[in-house]
Phi, psi and omega in degrees: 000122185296184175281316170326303161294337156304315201269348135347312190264329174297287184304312179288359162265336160278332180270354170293315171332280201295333151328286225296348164292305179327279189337317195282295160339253184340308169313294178313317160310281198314291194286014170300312189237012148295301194301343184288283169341329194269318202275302214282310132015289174296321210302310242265310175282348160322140155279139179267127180306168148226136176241128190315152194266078182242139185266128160301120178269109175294120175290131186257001183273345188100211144301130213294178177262345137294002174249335151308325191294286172328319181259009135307302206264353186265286174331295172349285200266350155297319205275309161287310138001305186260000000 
């Protein structure tokens, strides 16, 4: 087989590739936003709750302070060890 039909065979294997990903994609897309259309539909006709408006008291500390302490003495002792 010369280089010409190589490379011949070559480019018709890349643009099949590449059609056939286009195809897919495009499929994927489409059924994307049928199931997005489909999801909004339902959301809408879902009957809607009303929930009393009450806020959760939120921890503004973060992380407790035994698990800081644990990854200090952890940090630590990595640090004496190296």
């Amino acid at each position: 087989m010369d280089i010409g039909a190589q490379l011949l065979q070559a480019g018709n294997l890349m643009l099949t590739g590449m059609v056939g990903v286009f195809v897919f994609l495009s499929i994927l897309i489409f059924a994307m936003r049928l199931l997005a259309n489909f999801a909004a539909q339902f959301k809408e006709v879902a009957p809607s709750t009303t929930r009393s408006k009450t806020t959760r008291a939120t921890s503004s500390q973060g992380v407790p302070q035994a698990h800081i302490a644990a990854i200090s003495a952890a940090v630590a002792a990595y640090r004496k060890n190296n």
